[in-house]
N, C-alpha and C positions, 0 to 999 in steps of 0.2 A: 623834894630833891630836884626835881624837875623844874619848878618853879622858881631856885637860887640861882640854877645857871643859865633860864632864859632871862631873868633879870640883873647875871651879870654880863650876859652880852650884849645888853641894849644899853644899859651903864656905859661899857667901854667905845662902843658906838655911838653915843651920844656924848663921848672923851667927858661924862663926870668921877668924879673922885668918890669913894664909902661916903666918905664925910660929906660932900654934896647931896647924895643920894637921901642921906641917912639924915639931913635936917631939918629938924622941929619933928621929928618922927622916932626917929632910936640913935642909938652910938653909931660910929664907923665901925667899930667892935663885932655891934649885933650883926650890923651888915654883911660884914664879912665872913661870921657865922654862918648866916642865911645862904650866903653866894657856896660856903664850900658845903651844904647841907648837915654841919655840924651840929645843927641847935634846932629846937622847938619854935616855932613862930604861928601867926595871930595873922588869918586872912586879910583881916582888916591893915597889917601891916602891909603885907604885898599888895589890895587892895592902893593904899599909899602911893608903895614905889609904883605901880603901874601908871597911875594918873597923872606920876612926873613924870614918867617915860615915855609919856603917850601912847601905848598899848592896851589892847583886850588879855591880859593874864591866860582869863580862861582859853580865849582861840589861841591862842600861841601854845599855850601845853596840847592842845590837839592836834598843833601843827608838829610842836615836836613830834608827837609818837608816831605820827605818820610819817616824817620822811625817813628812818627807817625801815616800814616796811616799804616807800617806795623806792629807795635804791636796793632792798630785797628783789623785787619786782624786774629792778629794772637790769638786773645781774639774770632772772632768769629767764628775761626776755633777749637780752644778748646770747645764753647761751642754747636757749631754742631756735634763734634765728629768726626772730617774729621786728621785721623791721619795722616794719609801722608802728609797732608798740615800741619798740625801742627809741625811736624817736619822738612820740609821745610822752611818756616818760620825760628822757633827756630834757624836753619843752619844759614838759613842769617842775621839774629840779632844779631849771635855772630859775624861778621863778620867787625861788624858798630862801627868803633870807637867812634863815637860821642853819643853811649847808655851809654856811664860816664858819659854825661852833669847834669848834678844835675837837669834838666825840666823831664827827660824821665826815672831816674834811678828808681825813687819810682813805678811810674807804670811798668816798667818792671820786676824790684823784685816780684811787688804784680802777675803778671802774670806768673811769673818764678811757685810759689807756687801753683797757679792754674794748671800750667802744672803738678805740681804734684801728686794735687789730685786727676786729668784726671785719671793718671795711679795708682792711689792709693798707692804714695809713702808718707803714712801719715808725716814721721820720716823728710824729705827731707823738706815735706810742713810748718811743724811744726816750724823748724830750721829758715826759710825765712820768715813768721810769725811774730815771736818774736824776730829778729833781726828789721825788722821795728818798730814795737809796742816800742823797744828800744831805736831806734834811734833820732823815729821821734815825736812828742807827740802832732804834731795837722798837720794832712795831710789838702790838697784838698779835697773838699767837695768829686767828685767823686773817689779820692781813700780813704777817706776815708769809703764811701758805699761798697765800691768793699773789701776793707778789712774784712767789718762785714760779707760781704756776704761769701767768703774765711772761715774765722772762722763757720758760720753755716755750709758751706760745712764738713770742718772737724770735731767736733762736732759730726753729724752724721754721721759721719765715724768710729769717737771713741764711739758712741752709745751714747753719752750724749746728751739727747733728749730736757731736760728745756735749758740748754745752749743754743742748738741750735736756738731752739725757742725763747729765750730772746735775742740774739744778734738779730737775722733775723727781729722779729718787730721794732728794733729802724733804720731801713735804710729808707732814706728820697727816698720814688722813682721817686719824681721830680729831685734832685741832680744826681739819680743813673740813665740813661736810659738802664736798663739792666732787662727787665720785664721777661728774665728768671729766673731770684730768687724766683720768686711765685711757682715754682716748687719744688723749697728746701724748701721754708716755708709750701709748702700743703706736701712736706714728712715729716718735723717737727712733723704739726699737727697732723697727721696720726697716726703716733707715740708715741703720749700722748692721742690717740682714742679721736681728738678733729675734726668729723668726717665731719660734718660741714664746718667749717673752710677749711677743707684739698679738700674739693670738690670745696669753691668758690677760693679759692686759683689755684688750679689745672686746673680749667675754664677757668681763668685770663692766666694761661700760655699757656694754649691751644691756645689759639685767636692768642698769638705771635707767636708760633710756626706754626702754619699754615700760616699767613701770609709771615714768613720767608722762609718756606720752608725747617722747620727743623724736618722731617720726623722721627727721631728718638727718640726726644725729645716727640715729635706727643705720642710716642706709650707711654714713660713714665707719659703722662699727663693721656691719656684716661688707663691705668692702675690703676691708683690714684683714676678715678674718678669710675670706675668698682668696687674696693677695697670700699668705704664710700659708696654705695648704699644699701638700705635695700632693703632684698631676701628672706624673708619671704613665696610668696607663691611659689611653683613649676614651675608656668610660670616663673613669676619673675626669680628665681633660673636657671631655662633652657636657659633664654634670656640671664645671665651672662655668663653661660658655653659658649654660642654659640660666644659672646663677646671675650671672652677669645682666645678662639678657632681663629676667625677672625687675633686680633691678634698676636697670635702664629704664621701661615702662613705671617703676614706682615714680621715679623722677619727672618724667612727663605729665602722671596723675597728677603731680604734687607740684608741678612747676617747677622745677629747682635744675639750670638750665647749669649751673656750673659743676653740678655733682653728676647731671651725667656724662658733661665734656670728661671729670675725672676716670668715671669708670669707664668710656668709649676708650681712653687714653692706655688704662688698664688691661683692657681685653685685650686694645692692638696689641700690647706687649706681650702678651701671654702667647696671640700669633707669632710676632716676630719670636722668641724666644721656641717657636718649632719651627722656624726658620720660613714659617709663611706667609714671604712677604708679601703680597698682592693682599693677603683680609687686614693684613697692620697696616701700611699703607693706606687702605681704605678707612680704617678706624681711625687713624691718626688724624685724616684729611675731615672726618665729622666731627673729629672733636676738638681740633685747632679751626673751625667754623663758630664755634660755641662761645669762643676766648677772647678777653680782648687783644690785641694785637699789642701793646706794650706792657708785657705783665709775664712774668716768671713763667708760670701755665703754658702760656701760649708757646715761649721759647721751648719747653720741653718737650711738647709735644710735635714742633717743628724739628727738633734734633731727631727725635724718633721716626717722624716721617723722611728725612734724608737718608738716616741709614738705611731704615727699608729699600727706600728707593734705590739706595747704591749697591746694596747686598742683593738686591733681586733686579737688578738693571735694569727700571721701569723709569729713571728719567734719564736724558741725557745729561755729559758733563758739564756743558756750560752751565744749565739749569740747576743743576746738583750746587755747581760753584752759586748760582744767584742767589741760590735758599742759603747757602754757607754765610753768606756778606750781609743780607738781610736780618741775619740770626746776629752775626756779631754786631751790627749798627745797633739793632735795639739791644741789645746786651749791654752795649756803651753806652746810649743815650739813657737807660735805667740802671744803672752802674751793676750789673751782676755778674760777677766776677766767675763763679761757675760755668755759669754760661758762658761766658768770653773765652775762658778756656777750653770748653767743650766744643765750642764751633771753630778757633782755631784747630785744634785737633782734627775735627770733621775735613776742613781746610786742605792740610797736610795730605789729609789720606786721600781725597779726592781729585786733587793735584799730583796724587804718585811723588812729593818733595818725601821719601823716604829717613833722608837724612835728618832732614828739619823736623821730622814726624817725629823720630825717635827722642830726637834730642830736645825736643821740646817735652817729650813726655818724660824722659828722665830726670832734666832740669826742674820744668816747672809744674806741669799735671800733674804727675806723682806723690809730689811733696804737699801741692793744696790740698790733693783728695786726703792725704795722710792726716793733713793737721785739721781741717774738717770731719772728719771723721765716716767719710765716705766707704765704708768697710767694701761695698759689693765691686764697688769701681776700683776700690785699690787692689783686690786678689784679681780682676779681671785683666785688670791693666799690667799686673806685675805677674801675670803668667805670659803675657802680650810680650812681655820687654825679655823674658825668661829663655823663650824662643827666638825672639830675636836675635839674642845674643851668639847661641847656640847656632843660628844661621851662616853668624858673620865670624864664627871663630871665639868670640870673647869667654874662654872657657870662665876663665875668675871673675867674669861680672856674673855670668852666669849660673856658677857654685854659687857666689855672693845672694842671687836671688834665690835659690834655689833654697838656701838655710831658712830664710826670712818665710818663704812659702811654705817649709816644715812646720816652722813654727808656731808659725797660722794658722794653722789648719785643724 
């Protein structure tokens, strides 16, 4: 079987006709037989088509069964994080003629796009993406899981959180054996503070990653599940710090300089969110150290270090304003809309433009976080606006949020 359809892709490659192929040897008939592996055939025939083909028959059927287990390979070295093999790999799959055959083309595309979003070349991912979706309109069960899985990747990439989350619940994970996606689906949840969820999700990936031996993955689980625990008393509160902390140091062991900018980023929060600003502040400033400087990460943890700053009046306001202009320049020069928003906002409130604060947040904030599906920022912000109202008189915008916030809740 193996042997019909390497030799009819060297046929179509070398643009012969059955009947060219198949002369002073057998029919176009048999050929064609032979190509769909419908019939019985005689070495010595493929022997034949080989030596008009110019091929070694036997290395080519070695070469095929191999390049499926190396985009195997090279899928689980994408999702170990093992760059050097990953790009190893990649080297030697460009190398493989027979990654054209129409059996291996659709999953190496879908993995081409995966290698993208590895490196967070969204633009690249996106393109290979929506050329399949194009192409093809009803994949294999497991590329088609590995597809949706691909799209909640990027999704959360592009900040679009309900997306993410509504693709990543329709994957069948019987079809899919890839139990790393519980990982994307517990940062989904997370992210719509469905905190729950993101913990038994994040559990589920844990168990794989250990059994795999995918230590890095390891630290993204137990962050997740560090993140959704309630810390309430001071022990509680101290045994996360110490959590955190732990590891922080696994990441230094391991080199892995962007996982611990994440959880440095992490902890500040957890300070700021006891209203300490001086240790967030501090953590915010080592782990936008870590960042690069035009890249989503870095802006968010710049946001976080402003408000510290302004909530615990450790910088001045023209300073406050520099980091505000800073944040929205790269925000525009990397088009993220999020962020643009957020550091206007920052903007407003730092400048005391009360007016413009509000109304910008009711106009335009509001409704982004809404349709992104920003759950934690939309109750934050619309208790924010709730009060507001309530300051300035507006009793019926006020009732008006006031239902919305019932309902929510």
């Amino acid at each position: 079987m193996h042997e019909g359809r390497i030799i009819k892709f060297y046929r179509e490659k070398a643009n012969l006709t059955q009947q060219q192929l198949g002369n002073e040897i057998c029919s176009d008939t048999h050929v064609c037989k032979i190509e769909r592996g419908g019939t019985d055939y005689s070495q010595e025939i493929i022997m034949l088509f080989s030596i008009r083909l110019g091929i070694n028959i036997n290395e080519e059927v070695k070469r095929y069964k191999n390049i499926k287990k190396l985009l195997d390979r090279w899928h689980n070295a994408i999702i170990k994080q093992r760059y050097e093999e990953v790009e190893m790999i990649k080297n030697d799959l460009e190398k493989e003629q027979l990654l054209q055959m129409i059996e291996f083309q659709i999953l190496h595309y879908l993995l081409k796009a995966r290698y993208h979003l590895l490196y967070n070349n969204l633009k690249q991912a996106n393109i290979i993406i929506k050329s399949i979706q194009r192409k093809h309109k009803k994949l294999p069960p497991y590329e088609s899981n590995l597809l949706k899985h691909l799209l909640g990747i990027y999704y959360l990439s592009e900040k679009n959180m309900l997306k993410a989350v509504n693709i990543l619940t329709t994957i069948n994970s019987e079809e899919y054996n890839n139990p790393e996606y519980y990982l994307t689906l517990a940062t989904s949840y997370l992210a719509i503070n469905s905190k729950i969820k993101a913990y038994y999700y994040a559990e589920k990936s844990l168990q794989f990653f250990n059994k795999t031996n995918n230590f890095f993955k390891v630290i993204d689980a137990e962050m997740i599940m560090l993140m959704t625990r309630d810390k309430d008393r001071n022990s509680d509160f101290q045994s996360a710090i110490d959590q955190y902390k732990d590891l922080i140091h696994t990441c230094e062991l391991c080199h892995a300089p962007d996982k611990k900018a994440r959880l440095l980023h992490n902890l500040a929060f957890e300070h700021y969110s006891r209203q300490e600003y001086i240790h967030a502040s501090d953590y915010y400033q080592h782990s936008i150290a870590l960042k690069e400087k035009k890249s989503v990460a870095y802006l968010t943890s710049l946001e976080g270090y402003i408000l510290s700053c302004y909530k615990g009046d450790l910088l001045s306001k023209d300073e406050l304003e520099n980091l505000c202009h800073e944040g929205l320049s790269i925000s525009r020069e990397i088009n993220q809309s999020l962020n643009k928003v957020s550091f206007k906002l920052l903007l407003y409130l730092i400048t005391n433009k009360n007016n413009e604060y509000y109304r910008y947040l009711s106009t335009t904030a509001l409704p982004y976080f809404k349709k992104c599906g920003y759950v934690t920022l939309v109750q934050r912000y619309e208790k924010e606006l709730f009060n507001y109202y309530l300051r300035i008189g507006q009793s019926d915008m006020a009732l008006e949020l006031a239902d919305v916030l019932i309902n929510n809740s």
